[in-house]
C-alpha positions as CSV (number, residue, x, y, z in Angstrom):
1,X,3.7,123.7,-111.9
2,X,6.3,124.7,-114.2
3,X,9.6,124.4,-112.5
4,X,11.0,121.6,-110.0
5,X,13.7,121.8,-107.9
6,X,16.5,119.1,-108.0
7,X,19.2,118.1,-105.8
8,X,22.3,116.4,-107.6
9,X,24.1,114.1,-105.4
10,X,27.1,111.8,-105.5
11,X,26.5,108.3,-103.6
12,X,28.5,105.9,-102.1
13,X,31.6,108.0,-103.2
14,X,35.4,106.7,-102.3
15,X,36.6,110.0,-103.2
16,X,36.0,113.4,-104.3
17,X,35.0,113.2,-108.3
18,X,33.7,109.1,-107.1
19,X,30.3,107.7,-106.3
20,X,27.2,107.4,-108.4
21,X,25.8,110.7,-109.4
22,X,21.8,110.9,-108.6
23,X,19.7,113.7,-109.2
24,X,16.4,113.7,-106.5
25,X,13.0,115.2,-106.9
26,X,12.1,115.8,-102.9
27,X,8.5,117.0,-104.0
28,X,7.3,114.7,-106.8
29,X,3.7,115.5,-106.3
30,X,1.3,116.0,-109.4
31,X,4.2,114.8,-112.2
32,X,3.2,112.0,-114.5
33,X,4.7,109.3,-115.2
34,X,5.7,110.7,-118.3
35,X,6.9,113.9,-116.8
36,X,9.2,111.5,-113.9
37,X,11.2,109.3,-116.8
38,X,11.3,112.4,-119.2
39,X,13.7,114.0,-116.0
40,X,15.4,110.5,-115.6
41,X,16.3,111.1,-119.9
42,X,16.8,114.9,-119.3
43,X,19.9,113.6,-116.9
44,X,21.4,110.4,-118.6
45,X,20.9,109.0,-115.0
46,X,19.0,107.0,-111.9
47,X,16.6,109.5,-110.4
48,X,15.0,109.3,-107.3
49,X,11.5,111.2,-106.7
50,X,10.2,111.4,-103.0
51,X,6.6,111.4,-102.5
52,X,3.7,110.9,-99.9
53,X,1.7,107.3,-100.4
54,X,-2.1,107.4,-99.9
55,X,-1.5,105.7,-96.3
56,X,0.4,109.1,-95.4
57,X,4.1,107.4,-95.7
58,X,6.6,108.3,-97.7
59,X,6.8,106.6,-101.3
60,X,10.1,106.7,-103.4
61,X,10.1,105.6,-107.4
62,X,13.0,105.5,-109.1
63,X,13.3,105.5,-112.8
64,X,16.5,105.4,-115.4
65,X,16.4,107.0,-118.7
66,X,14.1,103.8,-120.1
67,X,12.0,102.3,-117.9
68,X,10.7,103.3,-113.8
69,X,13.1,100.6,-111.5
70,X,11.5,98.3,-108.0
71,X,13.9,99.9,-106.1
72,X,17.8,101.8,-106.5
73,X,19.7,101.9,-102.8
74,X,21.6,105.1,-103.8
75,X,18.8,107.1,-104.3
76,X,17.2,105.9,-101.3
77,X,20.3,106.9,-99.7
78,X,20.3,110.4,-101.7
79,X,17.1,111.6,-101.1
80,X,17.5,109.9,-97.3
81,X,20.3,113.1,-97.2
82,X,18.5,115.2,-98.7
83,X,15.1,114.9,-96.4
84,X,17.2,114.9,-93.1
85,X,19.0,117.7,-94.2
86,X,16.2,120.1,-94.6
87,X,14.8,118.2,-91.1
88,X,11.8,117.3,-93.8
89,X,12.6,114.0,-92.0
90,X,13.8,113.8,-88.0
91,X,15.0,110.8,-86.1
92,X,17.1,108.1,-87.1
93,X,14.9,105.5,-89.2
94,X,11.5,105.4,-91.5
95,X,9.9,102.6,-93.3
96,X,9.4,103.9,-97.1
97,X,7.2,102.6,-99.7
98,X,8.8,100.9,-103.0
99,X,7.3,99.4,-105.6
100,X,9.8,96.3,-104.2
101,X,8.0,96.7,-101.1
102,X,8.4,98.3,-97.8
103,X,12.1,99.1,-97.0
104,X,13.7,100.2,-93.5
105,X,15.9,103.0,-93.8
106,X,17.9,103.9,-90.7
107,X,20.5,106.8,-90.3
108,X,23.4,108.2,-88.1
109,X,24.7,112.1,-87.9
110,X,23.7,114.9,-89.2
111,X,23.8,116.9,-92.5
112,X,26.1,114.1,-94.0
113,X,24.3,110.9,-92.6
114,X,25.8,107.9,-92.7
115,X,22.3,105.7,-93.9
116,X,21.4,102.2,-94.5
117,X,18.9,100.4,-96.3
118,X,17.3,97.1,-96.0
119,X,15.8,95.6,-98.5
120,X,13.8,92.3,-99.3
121,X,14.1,89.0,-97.7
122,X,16.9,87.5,-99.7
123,X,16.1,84.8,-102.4
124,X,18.8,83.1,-104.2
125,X,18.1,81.4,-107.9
126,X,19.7,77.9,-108.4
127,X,23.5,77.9,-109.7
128,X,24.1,78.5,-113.0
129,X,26.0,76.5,-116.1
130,X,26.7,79.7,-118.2
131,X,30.7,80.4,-117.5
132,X,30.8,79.5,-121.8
133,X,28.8,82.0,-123.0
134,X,29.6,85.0,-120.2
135,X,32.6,85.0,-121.2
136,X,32.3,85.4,-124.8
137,X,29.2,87.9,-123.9
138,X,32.0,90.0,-121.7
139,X,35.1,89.5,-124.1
140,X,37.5,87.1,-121.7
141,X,38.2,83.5,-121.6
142,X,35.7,81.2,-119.8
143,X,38.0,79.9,-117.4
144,X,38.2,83.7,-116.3
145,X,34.8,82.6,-114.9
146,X,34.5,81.3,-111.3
147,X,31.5,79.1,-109.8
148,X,28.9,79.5,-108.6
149,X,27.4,82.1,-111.5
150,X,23.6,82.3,-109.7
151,X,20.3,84.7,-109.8
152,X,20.1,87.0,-106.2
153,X,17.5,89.4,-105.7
154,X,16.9,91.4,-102.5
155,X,14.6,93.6,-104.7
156,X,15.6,93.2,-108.2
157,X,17.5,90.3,-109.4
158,X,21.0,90.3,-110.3
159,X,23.3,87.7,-112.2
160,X,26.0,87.4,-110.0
161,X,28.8,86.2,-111.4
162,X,32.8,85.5,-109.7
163,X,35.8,86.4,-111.9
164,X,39.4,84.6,-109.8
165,X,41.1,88.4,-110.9
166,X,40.3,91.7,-110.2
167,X,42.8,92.3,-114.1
168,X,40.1,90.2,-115.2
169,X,37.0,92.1,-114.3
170,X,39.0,95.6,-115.2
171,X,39.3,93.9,-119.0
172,X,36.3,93.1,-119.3
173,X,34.4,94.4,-122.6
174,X,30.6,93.1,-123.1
175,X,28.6,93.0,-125.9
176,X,25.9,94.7,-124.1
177,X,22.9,92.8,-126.5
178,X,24.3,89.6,-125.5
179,X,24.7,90.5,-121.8
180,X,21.0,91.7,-121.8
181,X,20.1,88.3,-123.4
182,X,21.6,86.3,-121.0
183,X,20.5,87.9,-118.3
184,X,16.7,87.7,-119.7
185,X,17.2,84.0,-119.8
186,X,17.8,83.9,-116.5
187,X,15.3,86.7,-115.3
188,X,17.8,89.1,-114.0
189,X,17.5,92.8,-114.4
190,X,21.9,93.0,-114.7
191,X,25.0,91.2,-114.3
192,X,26.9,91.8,-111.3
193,X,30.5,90.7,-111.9
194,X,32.9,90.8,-108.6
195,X,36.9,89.4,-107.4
196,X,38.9,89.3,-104.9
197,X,40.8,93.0,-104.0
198,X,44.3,92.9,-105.2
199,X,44.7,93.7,-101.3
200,X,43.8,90.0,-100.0
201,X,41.3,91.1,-97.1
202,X,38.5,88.4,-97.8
203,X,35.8,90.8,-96.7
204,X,36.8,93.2,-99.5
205,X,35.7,92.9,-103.4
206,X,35.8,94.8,-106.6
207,X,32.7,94.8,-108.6
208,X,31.3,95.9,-111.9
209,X,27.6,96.3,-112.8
210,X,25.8,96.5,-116.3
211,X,22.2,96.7,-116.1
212,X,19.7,95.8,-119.1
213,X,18.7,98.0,-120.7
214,X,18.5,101.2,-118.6
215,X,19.6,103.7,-121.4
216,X,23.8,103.8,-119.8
217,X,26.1,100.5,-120.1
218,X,27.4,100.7,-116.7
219,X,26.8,101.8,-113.6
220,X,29.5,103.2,-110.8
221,X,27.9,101.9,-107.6
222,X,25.2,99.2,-107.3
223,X,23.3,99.3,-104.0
224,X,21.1,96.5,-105.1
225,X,23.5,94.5,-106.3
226,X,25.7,94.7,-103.2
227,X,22.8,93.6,-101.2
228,X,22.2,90.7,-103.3
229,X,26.8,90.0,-103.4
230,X,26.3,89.9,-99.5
231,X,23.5,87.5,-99.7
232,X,25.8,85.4,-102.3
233,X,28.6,85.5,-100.0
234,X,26.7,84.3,-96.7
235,X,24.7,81.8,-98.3
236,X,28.7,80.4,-98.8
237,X,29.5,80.7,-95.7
238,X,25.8,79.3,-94.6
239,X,27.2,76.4,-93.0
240,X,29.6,78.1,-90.4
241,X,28.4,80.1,-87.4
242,X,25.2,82.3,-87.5
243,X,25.4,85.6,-87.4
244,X,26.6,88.5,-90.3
245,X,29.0,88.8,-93.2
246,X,30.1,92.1,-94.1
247,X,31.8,93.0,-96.9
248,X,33.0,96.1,-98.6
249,X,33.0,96.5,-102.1
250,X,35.1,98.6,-104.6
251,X,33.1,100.1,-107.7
252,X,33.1,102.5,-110.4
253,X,36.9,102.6,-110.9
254,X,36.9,101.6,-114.7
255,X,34.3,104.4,-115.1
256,X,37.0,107.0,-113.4
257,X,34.1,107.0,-110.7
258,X,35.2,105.5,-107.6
259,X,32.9,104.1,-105.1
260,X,33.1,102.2,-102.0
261,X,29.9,100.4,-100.5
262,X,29.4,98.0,-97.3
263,X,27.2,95.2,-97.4
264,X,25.9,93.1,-94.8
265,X,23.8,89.7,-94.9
266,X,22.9,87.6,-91.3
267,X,22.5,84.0,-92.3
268,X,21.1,81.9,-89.2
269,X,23.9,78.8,-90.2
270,X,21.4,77.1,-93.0
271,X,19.8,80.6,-94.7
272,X,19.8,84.1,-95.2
273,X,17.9,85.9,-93.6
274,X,18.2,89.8,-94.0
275,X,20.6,91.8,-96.2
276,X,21.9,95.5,-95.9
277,X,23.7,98.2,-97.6
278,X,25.5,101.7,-96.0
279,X,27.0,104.7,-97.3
280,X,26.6,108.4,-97.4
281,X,25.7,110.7,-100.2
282,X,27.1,114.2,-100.6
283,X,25.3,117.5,-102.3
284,X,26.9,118.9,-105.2
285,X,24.0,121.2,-106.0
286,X,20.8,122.3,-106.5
287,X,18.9,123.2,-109.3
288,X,15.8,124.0,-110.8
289,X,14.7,122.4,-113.9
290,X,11.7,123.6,-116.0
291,X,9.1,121.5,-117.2
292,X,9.2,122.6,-120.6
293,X,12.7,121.7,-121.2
294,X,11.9,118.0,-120.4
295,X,12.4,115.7,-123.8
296,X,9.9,114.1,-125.7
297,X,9.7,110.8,-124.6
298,X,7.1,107.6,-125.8
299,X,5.1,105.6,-123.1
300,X,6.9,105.0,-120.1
301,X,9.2,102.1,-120.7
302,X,6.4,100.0,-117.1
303,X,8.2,98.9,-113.9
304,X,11.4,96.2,-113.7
């Protein structure tokens, strides 16, 4: 093999120029390890690479320029589009293998698909007394910090953590070490920071993600995290009627990428229960990439 071809998409995108850009490998089969994060550095970016599990099902791995990620909703999503489109996939949902774990992936329409992707049963960390040190780690005033800051994962955990004002979370400048450190302490593989929309629908947020550590400081739409914000909102609302909380949430806009995602969690009154996220990915273009051109990289960076 000594070319691949690549699909670049753009994810979850508000508007034209928005989303999260995601590059897909639709035929992964025979690269290394090596070979798959070398493409994730070649691109600066999340990369999704489709391939076929021992079992005969379709296996996804996801890497970002430092390390191979559990799971990353927008490339599910991409390379969902991308399979359907060239009817490498046919009917309306799948079950694909993760290194999170068996996800349901479900679509609607046709070269464009509207797709969703459920993750993990929801598990949410114990509150957290950190509003001090977050906001020094992200350059405001602590009382810019709401409550409850907690750990979510519905694949990979996430530091969620409320800000009262949208101003606030547009102003915000981390120290990126510090970030990291904090969110080691508390096991979480970013911080997910999210308000109120300046619009006052309370089923609609703006959010901002930094992951540790992935080789970029920020990143324009978050599927994980907004599965995990969902999870965080219902468990809130766990004491009212069963049944789901949707939200939609705003992203990307202080990166000039603008993204919209909707997020779903069903609590039964006293738990969460489920969590999904939906959006649509379109194709910019199609390349293909030779093998020699990939960088020189050191030991893949293992699996968070």
């Amino acid at each position: 093999m000594h070319s691949i071809t690549v699909a670049h998409l753009d994810v979850f995108a508000a508007e034209p120029g928005g989303g999260n850009p995601c590059p897909i490998v639709a035929d992964a089969t025979g690269l290394s390890d090596r070979q798959l994060q070398a493409i994730a550095a070649h691109y600066q970016q999340e990369t999704g690479f489709v391939l076929t599990g021992e079992d005969g099902r379709l296996r996804l791995r996801f890497f970002v320029p430092r390390h191979e990620m559990a799971m990353c909703v927008h490339a599910t999503v991409a390379a969902t589009t991308v399979l359907v489109a060239a009817g490498t996939v046919t009917g309306s949902q799948l079950i694909a293998s993760t290194a999170s774990g068996d996800c349901r992936i479900s679509w609607t329409g046709g070269d464009r698909p509207a797709v969703t992707v459920e993750q993990q049963a929801p598990w949410l960390g114990p509150p957290v007394l950190a509003a001090t040190e977050l906001g020094a780690a992200l350059g405001l005033p602590a009382s810019a910090i709401g409550q409850p800051i907690r750990p979510v994962s519905v694949s990979r955990p996430k530091l969620i953590v409320p800000l009262d004002r949208a101003g606030d979370l547009h102003r915000a400048v981390p120290d990126l070490p510090e970030l990291w450190r904090l969110c080691r302490a508390y096991k979480c593989t970013g911080a997910y920071l999210f308000a109120p929309h300046p619009d006052g629908r309370p089923d609609h947020v703006v959010a901002r993600q930094f992951p540790v550590d992935a080789g970029f400081a920020e990143d324009p739409a978050t599927g994980v995290a907004a599965g995990a914000l969902a999870a965080y909102l219902a468990d809130l609302a766990g004491h009212r009627e069963p049944g789901w909380l949707q939200v939609d949430i705003d992203q990307g806009q202080a990166m000039g990428r603008p993204s919209r995602l909707r997020a779903r969690a069903l609590t039964d009154g006293a738990s969460v229960l489920r969590s999904m996220v939906s959006g649509q990915a379109v194709l910019r273009a199609t390349e293909q990439l030779a093998l020699a051109d990939l960088p020189d990289i050191d030991e893949p960076g293992g699996l968070r």
